[in-house]
C-alpha positions in Angstrom: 10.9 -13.8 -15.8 11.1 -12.0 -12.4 8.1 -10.9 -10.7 7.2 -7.5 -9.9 4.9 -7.5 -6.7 3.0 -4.8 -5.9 1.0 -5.1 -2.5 -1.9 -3.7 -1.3 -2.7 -1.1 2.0 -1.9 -3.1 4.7 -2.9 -0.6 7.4 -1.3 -2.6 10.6 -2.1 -5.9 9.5 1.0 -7.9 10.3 -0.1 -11.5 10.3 -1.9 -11.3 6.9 2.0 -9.8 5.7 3.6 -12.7 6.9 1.2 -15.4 5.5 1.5 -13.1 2.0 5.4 -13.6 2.1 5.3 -17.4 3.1 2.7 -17.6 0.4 4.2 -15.8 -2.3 8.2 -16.7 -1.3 9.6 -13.8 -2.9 13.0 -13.7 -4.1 16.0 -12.0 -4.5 15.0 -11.7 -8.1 11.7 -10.4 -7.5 10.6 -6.5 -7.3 8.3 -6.0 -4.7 6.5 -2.6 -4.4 4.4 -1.7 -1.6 1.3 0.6 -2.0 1.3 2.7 1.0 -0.8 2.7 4.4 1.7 0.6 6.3 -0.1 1.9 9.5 -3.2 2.9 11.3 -6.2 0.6 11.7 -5.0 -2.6 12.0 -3.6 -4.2 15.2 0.1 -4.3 14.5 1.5 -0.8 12.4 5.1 -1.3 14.4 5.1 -5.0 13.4 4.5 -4.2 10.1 6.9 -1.9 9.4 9.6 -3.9 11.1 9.1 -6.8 8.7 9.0 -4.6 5.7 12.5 -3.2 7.1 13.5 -7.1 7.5 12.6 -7.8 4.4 14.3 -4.8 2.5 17.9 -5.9 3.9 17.9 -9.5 1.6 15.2 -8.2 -1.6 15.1 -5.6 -3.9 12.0 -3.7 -2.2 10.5 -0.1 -3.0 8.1 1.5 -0.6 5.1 4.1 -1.9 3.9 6.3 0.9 0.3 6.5 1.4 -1.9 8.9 3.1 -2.0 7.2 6.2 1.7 7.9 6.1 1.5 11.6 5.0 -1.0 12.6 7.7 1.2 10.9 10.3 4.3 13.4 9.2 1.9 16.0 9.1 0.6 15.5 12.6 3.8 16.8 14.0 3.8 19.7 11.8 0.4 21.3 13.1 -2.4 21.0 15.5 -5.2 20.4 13.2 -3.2 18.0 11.3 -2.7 16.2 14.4 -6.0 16.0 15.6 -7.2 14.3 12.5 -4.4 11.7 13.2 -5.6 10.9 16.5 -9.5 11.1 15.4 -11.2 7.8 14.7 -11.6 8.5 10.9 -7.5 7.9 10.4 -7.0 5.7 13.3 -3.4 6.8 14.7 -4.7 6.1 18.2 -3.9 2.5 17.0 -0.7 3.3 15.9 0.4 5.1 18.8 -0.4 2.3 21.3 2.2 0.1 19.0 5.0 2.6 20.0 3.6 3.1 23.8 1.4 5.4 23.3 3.2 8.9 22.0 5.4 9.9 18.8 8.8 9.9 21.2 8.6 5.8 21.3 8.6 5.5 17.3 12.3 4.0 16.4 14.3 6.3 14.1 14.8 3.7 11.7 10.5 3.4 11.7 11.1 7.2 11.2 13.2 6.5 8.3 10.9 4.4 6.7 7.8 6.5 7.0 9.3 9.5 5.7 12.1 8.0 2.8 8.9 6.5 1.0 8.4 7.2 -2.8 5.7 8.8 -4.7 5.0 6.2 -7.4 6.9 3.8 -9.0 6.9 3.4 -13.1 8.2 0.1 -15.0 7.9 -0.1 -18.8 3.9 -1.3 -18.5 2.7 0.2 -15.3 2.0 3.3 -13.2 2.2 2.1 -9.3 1.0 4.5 -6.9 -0.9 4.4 -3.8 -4.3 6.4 -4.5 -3.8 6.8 -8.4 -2.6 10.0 -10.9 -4.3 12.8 -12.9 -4.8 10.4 -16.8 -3.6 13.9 -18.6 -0.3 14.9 -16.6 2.7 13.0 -16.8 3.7 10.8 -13.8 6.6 12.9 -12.5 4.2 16.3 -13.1 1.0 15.3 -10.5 0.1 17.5 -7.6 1.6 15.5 -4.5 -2.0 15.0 -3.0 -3.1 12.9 -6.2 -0.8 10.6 -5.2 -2.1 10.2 -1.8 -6.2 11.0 -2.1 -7.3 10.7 -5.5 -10.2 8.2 -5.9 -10.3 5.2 -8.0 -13.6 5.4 -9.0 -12.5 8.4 -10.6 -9.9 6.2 -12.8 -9.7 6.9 -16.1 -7.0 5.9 -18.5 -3.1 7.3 -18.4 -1.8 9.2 -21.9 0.8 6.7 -21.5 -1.4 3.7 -22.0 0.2 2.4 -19.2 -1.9 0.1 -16.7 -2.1 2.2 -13.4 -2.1 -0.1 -9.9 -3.7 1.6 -7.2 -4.7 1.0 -3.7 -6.4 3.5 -1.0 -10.0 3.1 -1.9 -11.5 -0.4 -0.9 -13.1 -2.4 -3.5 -14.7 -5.4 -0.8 -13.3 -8.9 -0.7 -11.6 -8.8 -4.3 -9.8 -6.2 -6.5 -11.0 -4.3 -9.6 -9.9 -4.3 -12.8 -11.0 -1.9 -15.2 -8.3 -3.0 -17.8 -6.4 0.3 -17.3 -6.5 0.7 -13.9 -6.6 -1.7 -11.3 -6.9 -0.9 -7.6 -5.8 -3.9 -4.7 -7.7 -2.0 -1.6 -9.2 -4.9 0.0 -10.1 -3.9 3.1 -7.9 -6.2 5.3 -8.0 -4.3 8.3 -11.9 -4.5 8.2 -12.0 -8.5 8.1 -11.2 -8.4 4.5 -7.8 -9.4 2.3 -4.5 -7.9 1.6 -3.7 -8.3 -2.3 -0.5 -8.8 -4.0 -0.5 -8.5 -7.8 2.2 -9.8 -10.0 1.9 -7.4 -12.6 4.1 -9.2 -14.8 1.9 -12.4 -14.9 -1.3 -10.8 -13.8 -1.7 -13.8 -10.8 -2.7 -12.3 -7.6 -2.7 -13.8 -4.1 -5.1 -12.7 -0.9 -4.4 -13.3 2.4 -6.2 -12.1 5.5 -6.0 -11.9 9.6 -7.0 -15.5 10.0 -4.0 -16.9 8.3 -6.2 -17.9 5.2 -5.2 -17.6 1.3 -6.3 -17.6 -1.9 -4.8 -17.0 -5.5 -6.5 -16.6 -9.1 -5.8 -14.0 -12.1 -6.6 -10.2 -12.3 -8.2 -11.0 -16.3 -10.8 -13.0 -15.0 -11.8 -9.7 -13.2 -12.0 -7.5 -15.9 -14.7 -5.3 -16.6 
């Protein structure tokens, strides 16, 4: 059976990407879904989109947007939006200084990327989204900002009994799993580990900024 991957907030991190893919060697079989929060934070947002893009040309690969993402579009849009982009609390300082410091050296295909990004992303078992969905509306009926800000400890199980993969709020070194929700937020900007799930095996991988990894299997997490 193919492998669906879905992988967590990456925020910049570009070396623990690359030591995901090499670890993981997807193929062109595999479905691999990104969570969102491609940039800000971490030391390398350009480089990290740039091998996503790399990697879209030769696998099937769907992007989620996060709300890293969303407040980047929106800082262009208004002044208060952009001053909580450039603020510490979002980090787009960092992502700036990838693209020479302003919004005129970000590539259009970066562009592209950033804004062509999907909502959520639905197979026949799970919900994936970046920050999670309302339990009582369907997937295709959420306020936009659910997608993007709701919190997981908030989680609660989806009417369609479907398992609901989440990133966005950070869970420490490993990810939750509350049986219907499970959230891969592990912090690896912050010294922690960016987390692929294989939501069609369970098995997830962790790698982090020191070129390190690690693998087990999402039920011996359940709570």
């Amino acid at each position: 059976m193919n492998r669906i991957l879905a992988i967590g907030d990456i925020h910049g991190c570009r070396i623990s990407l690359d030591t995901m893919l090499e670890y993981i060697q997807p193929t062109e079989g595999d479905l691999i879904v990104t969570l969102g929060d491609y940039v800000d934070r971490g030391p390398d947002s350009r480089g990290v989109i740039e091998r996503l893009l790399e990697l879209k040309k030769n696998h099937q690969f769907i992007h989620l947007m996060g709300n890293h993402e969303i407040q980047m579009i929106r800082a262009l849009q208004a002044p208060h939006h952009m001053e909580r982009f450039l603020s510490g609390l979002c980090g787009g300082k960092d992502t700036l200084a990838n693209y020479g410091g302003s919004f005129d050296g970000i590539p259009e295909e970066h562009w592209e990327f950033i804004t062509s990004a999907e909502l959520y992303h639905e197979t026949d078992s799970h919900i994936l989204v970046h920050a999670g969905v309302d339990p009582h509306l369907a997937v295709n009926a959420q306020d936009s900002e659910t997608y993007y800000y709701k919190r997981f400890y908030e989680a609660e199980p989806h009417d369609s009994g479907k398992t609901v993969v989440c990133g966005h709020t950070i869970q420490g070194d490993l990810p939750t799993n509350l049986g219907h929700s499970v959230c891969l937020d592990t912090c690896a900007y912050g010294g922690g580990w960016l987390t692929c799930l294989d939501t069609t095996s369970g098995k997830y991988w962790q790698t982090n900024e020191q070129g390190r990894s690690r693998e087990s299997d999402i039920e011996s997490l359940l709570k």
